[in-house]
DSSP file (Angstrom, degrees, kcal/mol; ACC not computed):
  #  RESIDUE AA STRUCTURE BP1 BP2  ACC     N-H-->O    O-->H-N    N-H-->O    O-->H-N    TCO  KAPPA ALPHA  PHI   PSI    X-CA   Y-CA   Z-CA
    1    1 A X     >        0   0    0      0, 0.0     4,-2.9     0, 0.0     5,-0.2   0.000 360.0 360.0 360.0 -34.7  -22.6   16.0  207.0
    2    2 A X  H  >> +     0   0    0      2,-0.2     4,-1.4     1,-0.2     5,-0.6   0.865 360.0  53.4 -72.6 -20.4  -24.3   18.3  204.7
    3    3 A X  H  >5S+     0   0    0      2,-0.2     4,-4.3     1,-0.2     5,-0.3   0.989 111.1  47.5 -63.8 -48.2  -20.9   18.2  202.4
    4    4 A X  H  >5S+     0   0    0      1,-0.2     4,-2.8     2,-0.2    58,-0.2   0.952 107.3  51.3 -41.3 -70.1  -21.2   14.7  202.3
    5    5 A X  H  <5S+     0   0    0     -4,-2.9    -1,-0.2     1,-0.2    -2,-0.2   0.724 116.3  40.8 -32.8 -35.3  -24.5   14.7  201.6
    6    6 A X  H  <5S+     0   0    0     -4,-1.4     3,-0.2    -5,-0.2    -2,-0.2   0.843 131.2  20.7 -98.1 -53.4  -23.8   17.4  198.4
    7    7 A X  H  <<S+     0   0    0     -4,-4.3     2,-0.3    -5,-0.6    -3,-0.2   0.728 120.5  43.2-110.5  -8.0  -20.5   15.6  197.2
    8    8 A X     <  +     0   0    0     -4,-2.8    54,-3.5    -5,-0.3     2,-0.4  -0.590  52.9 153.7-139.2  86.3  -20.0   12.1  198.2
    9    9 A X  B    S-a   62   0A   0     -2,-0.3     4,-0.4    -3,-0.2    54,-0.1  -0.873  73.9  -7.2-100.1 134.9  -23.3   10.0  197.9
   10   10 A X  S    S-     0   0    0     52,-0.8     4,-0.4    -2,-0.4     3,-0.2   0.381  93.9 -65.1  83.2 158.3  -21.7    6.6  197.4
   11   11 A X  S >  S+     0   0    0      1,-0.2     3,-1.5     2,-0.2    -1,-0.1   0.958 122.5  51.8 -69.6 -45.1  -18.2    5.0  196.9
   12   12 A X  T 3  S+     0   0    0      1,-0.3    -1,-0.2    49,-0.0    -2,-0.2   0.874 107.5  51.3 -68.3 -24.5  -17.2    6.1  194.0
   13   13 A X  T 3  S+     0   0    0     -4,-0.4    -1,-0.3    -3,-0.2    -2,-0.2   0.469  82.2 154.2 -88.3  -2.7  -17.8    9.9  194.8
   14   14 A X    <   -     0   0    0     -3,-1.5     2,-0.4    -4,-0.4    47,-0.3   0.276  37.5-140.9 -67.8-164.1  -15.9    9.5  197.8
   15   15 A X  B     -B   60   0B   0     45,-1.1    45,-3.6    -7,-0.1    -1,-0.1  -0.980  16.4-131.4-166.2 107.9  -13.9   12.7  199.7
   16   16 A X    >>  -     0   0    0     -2,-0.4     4,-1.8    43,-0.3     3,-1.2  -0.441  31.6-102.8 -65.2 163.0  -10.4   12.3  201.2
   17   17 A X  H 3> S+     0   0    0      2,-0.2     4,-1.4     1,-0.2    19,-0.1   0.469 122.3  55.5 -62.3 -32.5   -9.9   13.6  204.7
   18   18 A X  H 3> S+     0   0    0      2,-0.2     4,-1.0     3,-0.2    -1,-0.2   0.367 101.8  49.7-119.2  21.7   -8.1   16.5  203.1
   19   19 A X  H <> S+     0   0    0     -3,-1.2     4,-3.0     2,-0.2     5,-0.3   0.722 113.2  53.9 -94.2 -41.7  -10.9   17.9  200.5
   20   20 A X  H  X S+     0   0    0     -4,-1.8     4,-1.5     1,-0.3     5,-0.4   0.969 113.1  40.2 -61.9 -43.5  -13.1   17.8  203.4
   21   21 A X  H  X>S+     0   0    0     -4,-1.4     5,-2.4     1,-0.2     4,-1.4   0.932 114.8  46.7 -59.0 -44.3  -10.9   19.7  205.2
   22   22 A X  H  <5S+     0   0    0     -4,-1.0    -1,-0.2     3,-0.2    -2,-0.2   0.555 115.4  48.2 -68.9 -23.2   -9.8   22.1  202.5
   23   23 A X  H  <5S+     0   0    0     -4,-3.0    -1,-0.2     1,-0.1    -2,-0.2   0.970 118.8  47.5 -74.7 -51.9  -13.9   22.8  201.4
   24   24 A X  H  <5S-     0   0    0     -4,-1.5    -2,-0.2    -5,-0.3    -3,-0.2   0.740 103.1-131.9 -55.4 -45.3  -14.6   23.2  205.4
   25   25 A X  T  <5 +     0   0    0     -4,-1.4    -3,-0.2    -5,-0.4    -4,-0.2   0.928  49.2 166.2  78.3  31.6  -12.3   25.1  205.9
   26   26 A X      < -     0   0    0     -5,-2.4    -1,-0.1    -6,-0.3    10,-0.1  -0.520  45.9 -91.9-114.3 174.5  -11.1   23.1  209.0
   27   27 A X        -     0   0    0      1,-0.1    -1,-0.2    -2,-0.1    -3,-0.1  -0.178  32.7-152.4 -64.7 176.6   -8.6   22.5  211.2
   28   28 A X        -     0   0    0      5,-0.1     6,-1.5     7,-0.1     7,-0.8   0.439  10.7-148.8-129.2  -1.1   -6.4   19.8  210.0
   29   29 A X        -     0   0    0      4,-0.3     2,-0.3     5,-0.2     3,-0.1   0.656  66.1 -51.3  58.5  10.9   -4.7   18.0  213.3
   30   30 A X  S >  S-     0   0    0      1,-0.1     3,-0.9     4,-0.1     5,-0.1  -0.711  88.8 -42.3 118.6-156.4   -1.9   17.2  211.7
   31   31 A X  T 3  S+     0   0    0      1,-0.3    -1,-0.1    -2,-0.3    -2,-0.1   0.609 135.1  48.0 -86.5 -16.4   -0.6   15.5  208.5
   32   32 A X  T 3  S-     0   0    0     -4,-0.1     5,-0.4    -3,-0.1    -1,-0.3  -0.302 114.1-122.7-112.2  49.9   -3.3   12.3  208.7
   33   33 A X    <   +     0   0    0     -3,-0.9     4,-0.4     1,-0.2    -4,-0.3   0.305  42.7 179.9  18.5 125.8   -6.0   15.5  209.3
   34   34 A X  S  > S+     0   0    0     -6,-1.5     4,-2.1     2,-0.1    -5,-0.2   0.232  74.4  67.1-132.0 -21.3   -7.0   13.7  212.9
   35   35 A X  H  > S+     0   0    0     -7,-0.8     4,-0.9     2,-0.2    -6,-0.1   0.870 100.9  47.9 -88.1 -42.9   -9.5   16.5  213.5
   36   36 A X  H  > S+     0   0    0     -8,-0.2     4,-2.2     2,-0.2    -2,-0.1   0.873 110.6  55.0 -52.1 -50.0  -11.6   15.1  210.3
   37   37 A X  H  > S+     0   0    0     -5,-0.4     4,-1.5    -4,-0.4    -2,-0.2   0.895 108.6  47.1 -15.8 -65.2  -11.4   11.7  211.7
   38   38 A X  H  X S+     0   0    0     -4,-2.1     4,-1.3     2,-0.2    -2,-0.2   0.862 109.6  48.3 -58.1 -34.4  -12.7   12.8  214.6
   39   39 A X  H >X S+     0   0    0     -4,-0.9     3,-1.6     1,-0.2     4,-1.1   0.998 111.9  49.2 -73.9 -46.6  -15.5   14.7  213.3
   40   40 A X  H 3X S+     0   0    0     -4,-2.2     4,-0.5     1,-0.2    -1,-0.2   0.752 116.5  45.5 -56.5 -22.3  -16.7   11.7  211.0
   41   41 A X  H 3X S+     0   0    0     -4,-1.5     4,-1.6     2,-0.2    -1,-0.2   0.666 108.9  57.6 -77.9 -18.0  -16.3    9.4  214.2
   42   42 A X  H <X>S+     0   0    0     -3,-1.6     4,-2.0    -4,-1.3     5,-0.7   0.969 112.0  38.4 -68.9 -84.4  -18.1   12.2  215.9
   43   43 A X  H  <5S+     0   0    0     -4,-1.1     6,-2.7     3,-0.2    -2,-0.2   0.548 113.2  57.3 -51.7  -9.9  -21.1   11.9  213.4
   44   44 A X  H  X5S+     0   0    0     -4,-0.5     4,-1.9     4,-0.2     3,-0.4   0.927 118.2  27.2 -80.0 -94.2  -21.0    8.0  213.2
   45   45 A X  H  <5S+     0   0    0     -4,-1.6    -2,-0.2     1,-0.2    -3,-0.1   0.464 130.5  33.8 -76.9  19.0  -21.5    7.3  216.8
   46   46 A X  T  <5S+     0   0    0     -4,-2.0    -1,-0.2     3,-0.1    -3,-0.2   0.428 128.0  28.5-133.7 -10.8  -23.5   10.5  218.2
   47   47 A X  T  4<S-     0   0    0     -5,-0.7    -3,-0.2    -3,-0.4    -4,-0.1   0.572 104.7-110.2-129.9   1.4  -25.8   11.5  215.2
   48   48 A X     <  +     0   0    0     -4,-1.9     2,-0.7     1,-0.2    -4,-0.2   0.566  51.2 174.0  90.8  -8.7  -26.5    8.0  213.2
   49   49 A X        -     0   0    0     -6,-2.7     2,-1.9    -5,-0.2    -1,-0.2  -0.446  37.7-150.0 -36.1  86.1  -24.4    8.6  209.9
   50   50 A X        +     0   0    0     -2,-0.7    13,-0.2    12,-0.1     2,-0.2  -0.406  38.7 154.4 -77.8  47.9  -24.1    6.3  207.9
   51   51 A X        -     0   0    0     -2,-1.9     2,-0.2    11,-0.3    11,-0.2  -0.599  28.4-155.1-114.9 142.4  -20.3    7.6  206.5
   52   52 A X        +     0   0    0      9,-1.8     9,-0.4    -2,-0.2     2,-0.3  -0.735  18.6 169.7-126.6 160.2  -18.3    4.6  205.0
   53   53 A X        -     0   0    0     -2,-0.2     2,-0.3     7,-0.2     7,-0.1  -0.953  16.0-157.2-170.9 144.0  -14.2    4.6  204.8
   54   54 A X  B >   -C   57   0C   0      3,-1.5     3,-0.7    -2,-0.3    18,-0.0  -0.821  26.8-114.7-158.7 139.9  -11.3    2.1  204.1
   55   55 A X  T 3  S+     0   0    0     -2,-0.3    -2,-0.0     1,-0.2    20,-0.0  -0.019 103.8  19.0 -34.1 163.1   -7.9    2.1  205.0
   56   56 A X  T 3  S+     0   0    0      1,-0.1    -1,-0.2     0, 0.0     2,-0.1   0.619 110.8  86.0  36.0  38.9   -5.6    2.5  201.9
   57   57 A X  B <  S-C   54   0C   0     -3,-0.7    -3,-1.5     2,-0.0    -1,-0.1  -0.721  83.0-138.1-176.6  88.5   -8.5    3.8  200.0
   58   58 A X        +     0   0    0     -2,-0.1   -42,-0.1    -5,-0.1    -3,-0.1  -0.223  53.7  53.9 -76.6 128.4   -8.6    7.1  200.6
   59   59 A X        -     0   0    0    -45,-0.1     2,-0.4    -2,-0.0   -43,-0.3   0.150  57.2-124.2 119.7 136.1  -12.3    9.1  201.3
   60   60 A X  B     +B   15   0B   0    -45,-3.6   -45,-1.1    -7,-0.1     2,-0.3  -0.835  35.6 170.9-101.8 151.8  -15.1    8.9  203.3
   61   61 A X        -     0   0    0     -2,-0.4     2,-2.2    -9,-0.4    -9,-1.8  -0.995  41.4 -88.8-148.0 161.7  -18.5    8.8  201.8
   62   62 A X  B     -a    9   0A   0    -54,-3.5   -52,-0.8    -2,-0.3   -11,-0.3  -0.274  48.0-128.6 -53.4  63.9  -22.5    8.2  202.4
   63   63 A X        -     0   0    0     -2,-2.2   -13,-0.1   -13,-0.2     3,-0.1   0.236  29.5-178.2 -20.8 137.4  -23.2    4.2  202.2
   64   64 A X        +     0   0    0    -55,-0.1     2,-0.2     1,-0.0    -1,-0.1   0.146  53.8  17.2-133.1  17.4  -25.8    4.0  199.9
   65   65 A X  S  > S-     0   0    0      1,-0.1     4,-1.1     0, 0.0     5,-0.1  -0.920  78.5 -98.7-168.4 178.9  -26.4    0.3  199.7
   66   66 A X  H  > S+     0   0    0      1,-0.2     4,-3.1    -2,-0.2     5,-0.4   0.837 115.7  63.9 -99.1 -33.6  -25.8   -2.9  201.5
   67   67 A X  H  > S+     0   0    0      1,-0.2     4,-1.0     2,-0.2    -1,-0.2   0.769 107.4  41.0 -63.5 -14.1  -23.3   -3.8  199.6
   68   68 A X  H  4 S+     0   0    0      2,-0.2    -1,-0.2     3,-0.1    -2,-0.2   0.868 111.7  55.4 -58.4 -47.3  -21.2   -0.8  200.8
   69   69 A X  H  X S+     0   0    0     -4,-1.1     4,-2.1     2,-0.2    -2,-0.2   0.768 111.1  44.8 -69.7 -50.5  -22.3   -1.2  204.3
   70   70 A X  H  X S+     0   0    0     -4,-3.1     4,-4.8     2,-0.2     5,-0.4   0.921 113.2  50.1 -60.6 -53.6  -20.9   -5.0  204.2
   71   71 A X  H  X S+     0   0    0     -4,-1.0     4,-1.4    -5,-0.4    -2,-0.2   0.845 116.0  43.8 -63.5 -27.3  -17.5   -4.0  202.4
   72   72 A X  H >>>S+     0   0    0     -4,-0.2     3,-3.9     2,-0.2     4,-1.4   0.878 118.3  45.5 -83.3 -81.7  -17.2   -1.2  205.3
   73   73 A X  H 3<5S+     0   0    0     -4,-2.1     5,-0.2     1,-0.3    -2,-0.2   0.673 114.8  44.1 -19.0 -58.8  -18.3   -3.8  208.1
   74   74 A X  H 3X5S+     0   0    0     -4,-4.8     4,-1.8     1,-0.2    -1,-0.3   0.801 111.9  55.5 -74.3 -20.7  -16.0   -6.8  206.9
   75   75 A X  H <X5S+     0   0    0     -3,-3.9     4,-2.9    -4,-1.4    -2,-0.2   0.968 112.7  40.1 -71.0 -28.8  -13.0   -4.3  206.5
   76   76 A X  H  <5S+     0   0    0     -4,-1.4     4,-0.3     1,-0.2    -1,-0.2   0.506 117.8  51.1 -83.7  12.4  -13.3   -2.9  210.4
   77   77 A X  H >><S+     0   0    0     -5,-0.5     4,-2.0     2,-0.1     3,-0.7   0.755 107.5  53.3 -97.5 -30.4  -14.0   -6.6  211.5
   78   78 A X  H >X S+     0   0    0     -4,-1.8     4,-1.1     1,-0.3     3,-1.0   0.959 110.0  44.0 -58.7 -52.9  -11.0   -7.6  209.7
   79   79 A X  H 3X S+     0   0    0     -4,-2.9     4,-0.9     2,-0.2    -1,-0.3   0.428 111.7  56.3 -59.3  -5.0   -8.6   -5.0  211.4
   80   80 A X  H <4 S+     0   0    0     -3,-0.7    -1,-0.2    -4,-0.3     4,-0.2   0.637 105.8  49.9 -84.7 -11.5  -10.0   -5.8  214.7
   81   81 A X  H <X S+     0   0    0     -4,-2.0     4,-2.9    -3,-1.0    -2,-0.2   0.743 111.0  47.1 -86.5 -28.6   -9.2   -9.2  214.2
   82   82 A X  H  X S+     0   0    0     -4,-1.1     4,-1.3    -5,-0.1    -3,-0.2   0.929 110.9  53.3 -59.8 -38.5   -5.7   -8.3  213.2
   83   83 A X  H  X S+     0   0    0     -4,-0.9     4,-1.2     2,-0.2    -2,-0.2   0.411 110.0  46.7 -44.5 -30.3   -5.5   -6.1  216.2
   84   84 A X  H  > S+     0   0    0     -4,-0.2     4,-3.0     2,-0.2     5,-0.2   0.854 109.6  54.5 -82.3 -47.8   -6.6   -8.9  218.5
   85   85 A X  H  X S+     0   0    0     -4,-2.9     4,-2.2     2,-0.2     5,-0.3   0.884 106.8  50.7 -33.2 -49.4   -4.2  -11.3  216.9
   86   86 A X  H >X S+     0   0    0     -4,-1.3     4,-2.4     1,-0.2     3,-2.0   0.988 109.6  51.8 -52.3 -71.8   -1.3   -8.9  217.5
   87   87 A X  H 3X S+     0   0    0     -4,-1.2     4,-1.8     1,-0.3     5,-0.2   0.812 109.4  51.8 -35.2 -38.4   -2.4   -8.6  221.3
   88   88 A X  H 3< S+     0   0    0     -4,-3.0     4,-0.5     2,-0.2    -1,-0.3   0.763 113.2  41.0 -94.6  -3.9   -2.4  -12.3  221.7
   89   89 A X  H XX>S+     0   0    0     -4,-2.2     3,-3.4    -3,-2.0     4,-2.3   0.824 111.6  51.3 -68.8 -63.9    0.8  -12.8  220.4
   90   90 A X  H 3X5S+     0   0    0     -4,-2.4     4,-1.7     1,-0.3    -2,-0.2   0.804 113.6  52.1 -34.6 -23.8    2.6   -9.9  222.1
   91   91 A X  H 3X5S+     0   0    0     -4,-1.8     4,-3.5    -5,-0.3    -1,-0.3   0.875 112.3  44.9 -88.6 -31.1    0.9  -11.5  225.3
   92   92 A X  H <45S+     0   0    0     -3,-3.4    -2,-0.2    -4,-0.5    -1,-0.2   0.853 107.6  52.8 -70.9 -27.2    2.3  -15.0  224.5
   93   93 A X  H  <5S+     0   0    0     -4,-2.3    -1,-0.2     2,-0.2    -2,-0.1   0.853 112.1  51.1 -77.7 -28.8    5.7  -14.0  223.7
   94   94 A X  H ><<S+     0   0    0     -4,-1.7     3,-1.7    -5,-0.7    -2,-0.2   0.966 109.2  49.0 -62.6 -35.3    5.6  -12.1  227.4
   95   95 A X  T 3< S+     0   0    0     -4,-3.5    -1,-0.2     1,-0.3    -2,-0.2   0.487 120.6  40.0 -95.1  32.4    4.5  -14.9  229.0
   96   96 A X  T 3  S+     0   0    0     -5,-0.2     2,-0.3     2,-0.1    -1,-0.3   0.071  80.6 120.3-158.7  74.9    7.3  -16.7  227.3
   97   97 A X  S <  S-     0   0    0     -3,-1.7     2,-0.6     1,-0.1    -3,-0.0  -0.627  72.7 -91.0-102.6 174.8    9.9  -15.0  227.2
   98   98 A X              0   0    0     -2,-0.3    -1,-0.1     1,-0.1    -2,-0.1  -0.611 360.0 360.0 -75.2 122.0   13.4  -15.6  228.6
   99   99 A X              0   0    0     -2,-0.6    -1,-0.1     0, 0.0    -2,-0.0   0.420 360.0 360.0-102.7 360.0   13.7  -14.1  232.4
C-alpha cells in the first residue's frame, strides 16, 4: 500500500501488476503476476483500500475521487453481469439440449 501511496495517487499515475512487482521485489505467480492480484485483493477486502483497476487498462491505483470510484464500480458490475449472462445461457442450452 505504501507504494501505491508514493506512486500511483489517481488514474492517471496508475502501476501495472508488473512495476509493482518489479519495485517490490515480489513474487510474480506467473505471467498475469497472480500473486499481485492477490495482494491488491488482499488489501481491498481485509484492510479498506481504496485501490481501483480495469480490465484492458493496465494498473492499479488509489481512487482519489468519486468519479474513479463510479468508473471502477460500473466496470466490475458490468463483468458480473456478463458473467451471469454467460451462466444463464450455458444453463439454458443444458436444459435444452438434444439427449
Amino acid at each position: 500500500m505504501e507504494y501505491l501511496n508514493q506512486n500511483a495517487i489517481g488514474y492517471n499515475n496508475r502501476k501495472s501488476s508488473s512495476e509493482i512487482r518489479d519495485a517490490l521485489n515480489l513474487e510474480s505467480g506467473g505471467p498475469t503476476n497472480e500473486h499481485v492480484r492477490s495482494l491488491i485483493r488482499d488489501m481491498i477486502f481485509n484492510y479498506g483500500c481504496l485501490i481501483g483497476s480495469l480490465m484492458f487498462r493496465k494498473g492499479y491505483w488509489i481512487i482519489v475521487n468519486e468519479q474513479e470510484l463510479e468508473r471502477v464500480i460500473n466496470h466490475l458490475n458490468s463483468r458480473a453481469d456478463g458473467v451471469r449472462e454467460r451462466a444463464n445461457i450455458l444453463q439454458h442450452n443444458w436444459d435444452n439440449r438434444d439427449e
